[in-house]
N, C-alpha and C positions, 0 to 999 in steps of 0.2 A: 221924905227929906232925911238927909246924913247928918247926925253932928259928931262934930269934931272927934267924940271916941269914936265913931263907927268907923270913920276914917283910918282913924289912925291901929285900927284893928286890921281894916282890907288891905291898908296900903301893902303889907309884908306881904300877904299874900300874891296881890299884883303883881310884886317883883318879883315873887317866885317862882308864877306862871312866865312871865316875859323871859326871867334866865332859861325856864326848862325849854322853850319856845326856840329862842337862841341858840341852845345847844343840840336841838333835833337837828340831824341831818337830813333836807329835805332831798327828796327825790331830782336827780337829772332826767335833763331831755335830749337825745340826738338834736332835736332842731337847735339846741342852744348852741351844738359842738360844732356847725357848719351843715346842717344838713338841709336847712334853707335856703344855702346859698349854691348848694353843691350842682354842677349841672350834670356830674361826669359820674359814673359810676364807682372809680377809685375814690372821688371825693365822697361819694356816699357811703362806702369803707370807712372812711377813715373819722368820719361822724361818727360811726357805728364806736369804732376802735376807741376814741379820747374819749365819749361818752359812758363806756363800761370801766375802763383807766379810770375816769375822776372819778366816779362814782366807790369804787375798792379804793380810791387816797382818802375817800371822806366817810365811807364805812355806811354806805347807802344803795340806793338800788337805781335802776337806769327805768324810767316811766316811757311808753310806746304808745302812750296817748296822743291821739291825732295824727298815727301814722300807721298808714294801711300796707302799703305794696311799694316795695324798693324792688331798682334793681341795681347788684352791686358787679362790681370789676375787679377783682383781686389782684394787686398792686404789685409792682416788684419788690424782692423782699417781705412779702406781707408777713403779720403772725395772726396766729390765732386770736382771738376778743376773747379777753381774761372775764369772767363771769363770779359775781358775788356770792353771797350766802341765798338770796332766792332771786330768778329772775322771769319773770312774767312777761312775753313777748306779744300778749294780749291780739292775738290773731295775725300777727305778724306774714306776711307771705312776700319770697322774698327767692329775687331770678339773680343764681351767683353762675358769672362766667368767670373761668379759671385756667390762662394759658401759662401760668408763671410755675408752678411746683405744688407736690402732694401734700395736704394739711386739714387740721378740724378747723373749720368756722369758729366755734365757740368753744371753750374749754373752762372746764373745772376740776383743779388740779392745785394739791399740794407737794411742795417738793419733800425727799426723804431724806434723813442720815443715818452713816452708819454707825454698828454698836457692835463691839466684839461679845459672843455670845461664846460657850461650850456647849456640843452637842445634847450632855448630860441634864443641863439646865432646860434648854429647846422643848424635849419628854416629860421632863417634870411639873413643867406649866406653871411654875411658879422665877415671877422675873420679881421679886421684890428688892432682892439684893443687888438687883442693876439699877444704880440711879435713874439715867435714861427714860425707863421704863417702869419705876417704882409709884409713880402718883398721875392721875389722872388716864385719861384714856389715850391708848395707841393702838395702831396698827404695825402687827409686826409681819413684816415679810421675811419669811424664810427662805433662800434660793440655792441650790444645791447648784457646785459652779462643773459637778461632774455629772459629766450626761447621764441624763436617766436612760433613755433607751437611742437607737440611730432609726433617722426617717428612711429606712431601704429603699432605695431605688430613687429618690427623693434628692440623695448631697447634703444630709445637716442632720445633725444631734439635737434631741429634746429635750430638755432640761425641765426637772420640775419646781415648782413653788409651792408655799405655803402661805396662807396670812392666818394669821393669828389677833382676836381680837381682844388688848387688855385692857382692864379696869384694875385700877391703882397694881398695879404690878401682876395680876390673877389671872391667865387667860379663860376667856368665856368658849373656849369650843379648843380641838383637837387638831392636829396637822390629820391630812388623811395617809400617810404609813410617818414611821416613826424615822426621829433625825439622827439618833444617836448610834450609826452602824460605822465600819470601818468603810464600806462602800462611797461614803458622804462627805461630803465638801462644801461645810457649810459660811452662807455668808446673809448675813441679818444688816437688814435696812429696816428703820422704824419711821412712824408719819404721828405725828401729833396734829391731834383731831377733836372735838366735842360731842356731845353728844345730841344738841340742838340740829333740829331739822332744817335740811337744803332744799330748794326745788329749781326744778327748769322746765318750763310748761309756754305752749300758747304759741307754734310755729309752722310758717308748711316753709319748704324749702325748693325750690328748682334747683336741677342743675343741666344750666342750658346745653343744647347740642352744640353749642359752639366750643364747649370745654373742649381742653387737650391735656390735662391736669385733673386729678380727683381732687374735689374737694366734698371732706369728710363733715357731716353736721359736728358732732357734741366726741369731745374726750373725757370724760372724766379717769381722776389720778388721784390715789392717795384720800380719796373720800369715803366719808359714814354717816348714814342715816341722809343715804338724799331720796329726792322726789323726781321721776322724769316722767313727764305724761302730758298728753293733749298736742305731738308731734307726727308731722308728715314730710315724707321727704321723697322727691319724684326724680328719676334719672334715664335719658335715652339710651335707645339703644347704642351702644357702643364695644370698640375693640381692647378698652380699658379693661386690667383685672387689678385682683388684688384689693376691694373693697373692706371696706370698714364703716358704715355709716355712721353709728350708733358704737365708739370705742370704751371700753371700759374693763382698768387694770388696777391692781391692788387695792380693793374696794369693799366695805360690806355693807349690809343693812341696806340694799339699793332695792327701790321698786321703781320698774319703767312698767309705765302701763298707757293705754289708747294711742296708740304709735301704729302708723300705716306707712309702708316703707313699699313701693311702688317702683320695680326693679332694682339692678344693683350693678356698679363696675366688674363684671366678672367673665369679660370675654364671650363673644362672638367668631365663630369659625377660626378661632386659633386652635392651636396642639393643645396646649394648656389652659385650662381655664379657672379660674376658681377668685371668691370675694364674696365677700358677706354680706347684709345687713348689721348683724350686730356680731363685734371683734371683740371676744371677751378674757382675759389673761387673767387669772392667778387673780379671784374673788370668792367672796364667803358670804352666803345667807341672801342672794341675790332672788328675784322675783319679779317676774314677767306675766303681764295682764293685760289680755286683749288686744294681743298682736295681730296684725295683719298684715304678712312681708310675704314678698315671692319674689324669688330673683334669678338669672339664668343657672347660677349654680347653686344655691342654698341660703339659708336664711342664719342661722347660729355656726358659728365656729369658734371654738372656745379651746383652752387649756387652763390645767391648774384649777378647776372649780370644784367647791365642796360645796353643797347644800344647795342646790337649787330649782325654782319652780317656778313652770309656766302654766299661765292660767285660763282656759276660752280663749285659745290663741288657735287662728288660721294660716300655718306654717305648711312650706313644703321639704324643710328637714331641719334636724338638729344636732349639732356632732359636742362631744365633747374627745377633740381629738387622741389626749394623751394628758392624764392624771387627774381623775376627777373620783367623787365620793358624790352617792347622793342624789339624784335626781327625783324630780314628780313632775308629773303631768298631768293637770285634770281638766278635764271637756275639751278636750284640743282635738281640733281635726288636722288629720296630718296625711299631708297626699303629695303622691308626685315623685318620692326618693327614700327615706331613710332618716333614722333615729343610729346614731354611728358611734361606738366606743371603740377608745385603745384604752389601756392599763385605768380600768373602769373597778372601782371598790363600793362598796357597802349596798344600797336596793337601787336598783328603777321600779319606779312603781307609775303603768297608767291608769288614770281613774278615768271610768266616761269616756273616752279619747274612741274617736273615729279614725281607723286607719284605712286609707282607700290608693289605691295602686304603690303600695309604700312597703317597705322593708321594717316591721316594731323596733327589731333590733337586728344590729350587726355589728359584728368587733373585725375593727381594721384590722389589716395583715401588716401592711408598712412600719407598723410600729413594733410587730414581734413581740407585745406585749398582753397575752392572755392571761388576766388576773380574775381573780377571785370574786366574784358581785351573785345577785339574787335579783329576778325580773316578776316581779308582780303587776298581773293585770286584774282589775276588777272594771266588771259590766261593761267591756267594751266591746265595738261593733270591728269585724275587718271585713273586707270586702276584695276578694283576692281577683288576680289578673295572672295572666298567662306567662310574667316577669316575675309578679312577685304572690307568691303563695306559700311562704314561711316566715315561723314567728318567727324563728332567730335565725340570721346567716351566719357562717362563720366563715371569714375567706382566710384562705391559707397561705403559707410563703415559703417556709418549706421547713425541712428537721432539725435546722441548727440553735444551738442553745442561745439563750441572751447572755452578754456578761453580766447583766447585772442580777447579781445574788434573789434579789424581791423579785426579778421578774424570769427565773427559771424555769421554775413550772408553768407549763403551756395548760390552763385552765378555764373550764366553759361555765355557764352559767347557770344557775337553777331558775325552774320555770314556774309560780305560783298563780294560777287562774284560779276566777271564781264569779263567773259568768262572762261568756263570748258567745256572741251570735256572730258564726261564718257566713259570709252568702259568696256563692262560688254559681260563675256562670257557667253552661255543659260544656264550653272548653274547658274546664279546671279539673281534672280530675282524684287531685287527692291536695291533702294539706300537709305541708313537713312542718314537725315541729324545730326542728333541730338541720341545719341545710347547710354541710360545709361545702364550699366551693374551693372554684381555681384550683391549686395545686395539692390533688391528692395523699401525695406523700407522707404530708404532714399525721395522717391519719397512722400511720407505723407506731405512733409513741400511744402509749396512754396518757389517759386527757385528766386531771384533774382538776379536785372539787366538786364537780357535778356529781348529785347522787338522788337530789329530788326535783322530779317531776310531778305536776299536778294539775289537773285540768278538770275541775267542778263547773259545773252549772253550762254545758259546753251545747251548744244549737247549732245546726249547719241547716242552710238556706240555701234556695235557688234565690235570683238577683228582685224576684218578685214576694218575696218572702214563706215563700212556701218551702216547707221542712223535703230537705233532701240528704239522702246517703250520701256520706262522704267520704271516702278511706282516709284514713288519719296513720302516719308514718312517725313514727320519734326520728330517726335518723335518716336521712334520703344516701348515707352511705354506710357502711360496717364501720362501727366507732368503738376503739376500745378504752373504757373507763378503768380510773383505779378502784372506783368505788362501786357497788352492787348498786344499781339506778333503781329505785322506787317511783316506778309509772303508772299511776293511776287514771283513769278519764271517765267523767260522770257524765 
């Protein structure tokens, strides 16, 4: 039994538990937003749509409890479903037809402003003395508004980006080349952001053959430190291109991992075709784990990226088209196409990595941009075909210089092995290391940077794994370098 002091000791308590109680934001439901009543698939839109709305007015999350399999209608005028700080779709599976216009399903995205910045300051890496950017954490995007290189043959100019990630005014990492030349035309947008972790997990997606309109899963914008994992998203065959499943632009610290991505918009018996699974622009410290995508034309197509790695992923290519630093790949099997650079800087490095009717590496010709990088492989298996039997392609376009200053010199890559097992079927009969194609011309100039070759720990196999002679070729044409090539092979 209570007397009166015990009482009068709990009671404050009480009340404190009941305010804290009162002021949690409890979890929403689609079923409270209309989606009990909805018969129509627009109306189950738009359930979806107030239900993620209130929940970001009241600083809470949208709960998918007691609901299995929708199928939606995308509305005229529709927009994307704004998405909170974590969202848990809790096995969500979910058939969206789309005859209205191209868009993400779900986005997560802050908007940016700008901030006048000096090139001087950009290199320095020190933003303290710009309010803006003097406390707390941001993302700075850096955007040169003069082309970096022209896509040849193509109709459009590349432009590069930068993001830069600060803490109280200090950037934590490097642009990958420097901002401050007379070549540059620079313009700074920044994103105020925390440092507290995001997620978006727990989805499979259709998208019906009745589409006439892409519709894209997940945007993210302006984000750091998220979570995307435990997504699947399936698409028929179609004459759709231009894909993007999985978008993600001026971003860091992101890991997407157990993602199954099950074709992609990217054209059927047109001239043109091309579309991605995952559309990656101008991001930093990015990391990819246990992918599994195949799509008629590729899986990654990316620009602007520094730092980044895929992990036990079952891909059939990965480009990073034009201005990237930085890549790894480890235990990834990689079949079907190609690992693809333009104006590519700092290492590739495969760890473990199975490459099986595939190209390791090739630097685009379109982009006219042969830069400077280093290819290291460690312990990995290739498995060559009558297509593809060279580590590096180099395809060519022809003698003319770039205007741009950084990318003048037409430079190939150094090659660091240190254990490959070839298996080469008796059609195969030698392996290039070095294989430029198309337009030989280009072959007139000397090639800089390249001066080390190396190939330790080197096995060649018949497809049964029995040790076979294999002629090994450094050049499949007369290449002439600036530098004496140190070629060794153990």
């Amino acid at each position: 039994m209570f007397n009166d002091d015990s009482m009068k000791k709990l009671l404050p308590l009480i009340v404190l538990c009941a305010a804290h109680l009162a002021g949690a934001a409890q979890p929403v439901s689609p079923l409270d937003y209309g989606l009990r009543e909805a018969t129509t698939g627009i109306g189950r839109y738009y359930a979806l749509y107030n239900a993620h709305t209130e929940a970001l007015a009241r600083g809470t999350t949208v709960s998918y409890a007691g609901i299995d399999t929708l199928e939606l209608e995308l509305p005229p005028a529709w927009r994307s479903i704004p998405l909170g700080r974590h969202t848990d779709f809790g096995g969500l599976v979910l058939y969206v037809t789309n005859t209205v216009k191209h868009g993400a399903l779900f986005s997560l995205s802050t908007a940016g402003a700008t901030v006048d910045l000096d090139k001087a300051t950009v290199d320095g890496l020190d933003f303290t003395a710009v309010p803006e950017l003097a406390t707390g954490t941001r993302l700075l995007r850096l955007y040169d508004q003069k082309p970096w290189t022209e896509r040849r043959g193509f109709g459009y100019m590349a432009y590069r980006s930068d993001l830069l990630v600060l803490h109280d005014g200090v950037a934590a990492n490097t642009p990958v080349m420097p901002w401050n030349t007379d070549s540059t035309q620079l313009k700074a947008t920044y994103y105020v952001v925390d440092t507290a972790a995001k997620s978006v997990r727990g989805l499979t997606m259709h998208r019906t053959k009745a589409s006439t309109f892409r519709t894209y899963c997940l945007s993210v914008s302006g984000q750091y430190n998220v979570l995307v994992e435990d997504m699947h998203v399936t698409t028929p065959r179609s004459r759709m291109i231009a894909d993007g499943v999985f978008s993600i632009g001026n971003s860091a610290d992101i890991v997407v991992r157990d993602i199954t991505v099950d074709g992609t918009y990217s054209g059927y018996g047109r001239s043109r075709n091309y579309g991605y699974a995952f559309s990656l622009n101008n991001c930093y410290n990015t990391r990819y784990e246990r992918i599994r995508a195949h799509g008629n034309w590729g899986v990654f197509g990316s620009n602007n990226m520094s730092h980044t790695e895929l992990v036990d992923c079952d891909i059939d290519r990965f480009d990073i088209h034009c201005y990237g630093r930085d890549v790894s790949l480890h235990r990834c099997y990689l079949h079907g196409r190609q690992t693809i650079f333009g104006s590519m800087y700092g290492t590739v490095l495969f760890d473990s990595c199975r490459f099986e009717d595939y190209v390791p590496v090739r630097i685009r010709s379109s982009y006219n941009a042969y830069t400077p990088f280093d290819v290291v492989m460690h312990d990995c298996t290739f498995r060559l075909t009558m297509a593809h039997h060279a580590l590096v392609s180099i395809m060519l376009l022809d003698t003319a210089d770039n205007p741009r200053p950084e990318l003048r010199e037409k430079c190939w890559p150094n090659l660091y092995v240190d254990g490959l097992v070839v298996e080469a079927p008796w059609t195969v009969r030698r392996l290039d290391i070095y294989d430029p194609i198309d337009n030989l011309d280009d072959l007139q100039r000397e090639i800089g940077y390249l001066s080390t070759v190396r190939l330790r720990g080197l096995r060649t196999t018949n497809t049964r794994g029995r040790d076979r002679d294999l002629p090994l070729r450094l050049f499949s044409h007369q290449v002439k370098t600036k530098h004496t090539v140190d070629y060794t092979v153990e």
